[in-house]
C-alpha positions in Angstrom: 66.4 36.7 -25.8 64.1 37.9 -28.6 63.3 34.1 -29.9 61.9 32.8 -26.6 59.8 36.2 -26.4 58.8 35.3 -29.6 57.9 31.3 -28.8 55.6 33.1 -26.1 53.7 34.9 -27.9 52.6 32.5 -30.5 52.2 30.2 -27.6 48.4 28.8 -26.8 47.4 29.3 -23.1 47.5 26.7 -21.3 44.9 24.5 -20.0 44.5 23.4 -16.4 46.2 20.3 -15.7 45.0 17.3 -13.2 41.4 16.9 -12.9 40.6 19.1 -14.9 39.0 22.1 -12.8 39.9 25.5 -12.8 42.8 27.2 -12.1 41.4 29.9 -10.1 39.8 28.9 -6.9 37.4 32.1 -7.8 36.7 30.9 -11.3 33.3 28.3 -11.4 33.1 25.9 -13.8 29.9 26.8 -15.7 27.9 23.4 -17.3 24.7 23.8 -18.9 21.6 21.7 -16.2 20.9 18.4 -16.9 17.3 17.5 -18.3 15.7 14.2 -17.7 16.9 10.9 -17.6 19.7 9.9 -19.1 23.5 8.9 -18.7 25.5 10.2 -15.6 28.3 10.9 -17.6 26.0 13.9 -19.1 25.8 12.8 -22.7 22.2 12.8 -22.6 20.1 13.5 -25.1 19.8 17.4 -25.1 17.1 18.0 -27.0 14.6 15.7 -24.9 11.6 17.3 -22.6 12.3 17.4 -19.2 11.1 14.5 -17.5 8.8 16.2 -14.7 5.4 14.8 -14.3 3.5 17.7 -12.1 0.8 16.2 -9.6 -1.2 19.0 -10.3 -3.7 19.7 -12.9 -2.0 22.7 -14.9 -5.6 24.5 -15.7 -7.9 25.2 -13.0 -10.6 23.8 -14.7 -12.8 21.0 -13.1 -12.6 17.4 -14.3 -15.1 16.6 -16.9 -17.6 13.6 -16.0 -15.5 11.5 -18.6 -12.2 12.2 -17.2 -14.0 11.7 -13.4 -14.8 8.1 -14.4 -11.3 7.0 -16.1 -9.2 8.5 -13.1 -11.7 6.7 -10.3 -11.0 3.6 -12.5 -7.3 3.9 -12.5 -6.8 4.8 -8.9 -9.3 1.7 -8.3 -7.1 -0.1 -10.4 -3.8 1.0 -8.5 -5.7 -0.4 -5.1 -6.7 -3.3 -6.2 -3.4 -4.3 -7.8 -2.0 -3.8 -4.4 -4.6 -5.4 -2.9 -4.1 -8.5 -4.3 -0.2 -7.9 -3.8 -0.5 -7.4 -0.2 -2.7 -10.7 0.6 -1.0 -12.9 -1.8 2.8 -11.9 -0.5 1.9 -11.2 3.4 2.7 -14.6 4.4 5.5 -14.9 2.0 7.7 -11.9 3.1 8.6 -9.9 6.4 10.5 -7.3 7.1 10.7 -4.3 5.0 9.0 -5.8 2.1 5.8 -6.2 3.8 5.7 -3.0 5.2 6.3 -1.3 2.0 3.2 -3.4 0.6 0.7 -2.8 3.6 1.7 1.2 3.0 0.8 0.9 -0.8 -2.3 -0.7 0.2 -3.7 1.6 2.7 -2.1 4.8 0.9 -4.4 3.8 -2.7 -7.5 3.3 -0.6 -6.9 6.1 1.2 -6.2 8.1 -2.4 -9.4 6.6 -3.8 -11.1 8.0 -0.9 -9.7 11.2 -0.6 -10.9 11.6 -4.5 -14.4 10.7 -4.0 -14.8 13.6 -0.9 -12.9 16.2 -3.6 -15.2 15.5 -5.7 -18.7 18.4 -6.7 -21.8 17.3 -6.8 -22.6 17.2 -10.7 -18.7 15.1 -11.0 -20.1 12.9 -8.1 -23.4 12.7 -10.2 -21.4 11.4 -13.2 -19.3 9.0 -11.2 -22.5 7.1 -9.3 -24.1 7.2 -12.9 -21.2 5.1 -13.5 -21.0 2.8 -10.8 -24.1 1.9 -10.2 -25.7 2.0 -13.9 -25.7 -1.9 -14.0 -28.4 -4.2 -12.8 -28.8 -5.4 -9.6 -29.1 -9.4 -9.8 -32.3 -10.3 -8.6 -32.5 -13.9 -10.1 -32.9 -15.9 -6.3 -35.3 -13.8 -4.8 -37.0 -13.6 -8.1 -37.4 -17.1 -8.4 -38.0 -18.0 -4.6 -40.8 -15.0 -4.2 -38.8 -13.0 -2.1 -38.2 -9.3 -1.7 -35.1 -7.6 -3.0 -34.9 -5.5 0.1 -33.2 -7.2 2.8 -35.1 -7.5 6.3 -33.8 -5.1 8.9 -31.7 -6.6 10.9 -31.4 -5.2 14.8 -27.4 -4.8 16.0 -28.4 -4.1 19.7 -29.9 -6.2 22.2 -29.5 -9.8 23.1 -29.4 -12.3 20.1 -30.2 -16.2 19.9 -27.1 -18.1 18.2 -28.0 -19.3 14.7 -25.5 -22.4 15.1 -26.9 -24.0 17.2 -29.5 -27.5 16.3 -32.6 -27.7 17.6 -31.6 -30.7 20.3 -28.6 -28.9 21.0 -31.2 -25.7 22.3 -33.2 -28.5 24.1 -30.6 -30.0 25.8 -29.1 -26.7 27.4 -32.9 -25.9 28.4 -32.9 -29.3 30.0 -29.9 -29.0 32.2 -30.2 -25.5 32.6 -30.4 -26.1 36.4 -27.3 -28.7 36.7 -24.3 -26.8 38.6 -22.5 -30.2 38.8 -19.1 -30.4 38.3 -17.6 -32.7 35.9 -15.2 -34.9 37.4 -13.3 -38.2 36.0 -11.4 -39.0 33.3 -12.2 -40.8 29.9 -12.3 -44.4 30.9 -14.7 -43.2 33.3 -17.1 -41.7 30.8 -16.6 -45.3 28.7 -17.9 -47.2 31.8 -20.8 -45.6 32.3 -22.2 -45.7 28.6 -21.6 -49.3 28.5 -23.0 -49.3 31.8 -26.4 -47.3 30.1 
């Protein structure tokens, strides 16, 4: 009797068996949180930064006119990288693929233009300065004598068609009058211009 009291105490506790978990329903497993990417099996590197990009500026502060102009020119990049996704694969696919292209399309115009109404005056300043600091191409209307600014051009009202040659205009004011059916079929309409 005193050995086996003995082998007990110098006995080590004993761990849980199967899968591992505890013992005691009660009892919670405590792990340290995972941080960033890394493995699933948790042998990640511990010492990394978290991998959380915040949406938000940290500071309050405004943009600066330099950082204005270098995130309009990456969101206008995004858009027109989907832009030229969307039209060169909306033939091509169908389905779920195509809708997932039109949404990235309309969501970076709409971004771009959401950005542009957020922005104050002096950033809005910077950006135009930006945009529109190169010069306007006037080699055709300077070398045909024309004005840069274009006429004014009316969008009410009735308007003459521009594709239409000068006989054609002639000819419907000629048989503006006829209400004659058109009857016959195209043999018909070969006899009488060999007829004429």
């Amino acid at each position: 009797m005193r050995d086996s009291n003995n082998n007990n105490r110098n006995r080590r506790p004993r761990r849980p068996s199967g899968n591992g978990g505890p013992q005691n329903p009660n009892q919670q497993q405590q792990q340290p949180p995972r941080r960033g990417p890394g493995p699933s099996n948790g042998q990640g590197n511990r010492n990394a930064a978290p991998f959380r990009r915040s949406r938000r500026r940290r500071s309050g502060r405004p943009l600066s006119p330099a950082q204005v102009v270098q995130k309009y020119l990456n969101l206008l990049e995004l858009h027109l990288n989907n832009r030229r996704k969307y039209y060169e694969h909306f033939n091509r696919e169908d389905g779920r693929h195509r809708r997932r292209l039109e949404k990235n399309f309309f969501s970076t115009i709409e971004q771009l233009r959401r950005f542009e109404e957020r922005l104050d005056p002096r950033q809005k300043e910077a950006l135009l300065n930006h945009v529109e600091r190169y010069r306007l191409d006037l080699t055709y209307s300077g070398n045909h004598d024309l004005a840069p600014q274009a006429d004014p051009v009316p969008f009410e009202g009735e308007f003459e068609d521009p594709h239409f040659t000068e006989d054609q205009k002639e000819a419907f004011r000629a048989y503006a009058e006829d209400r004659e059916e058109t009857s016959g079929c195209f043999a018909d309409y070969e006899a009488y211009k060999a007829s004429k």
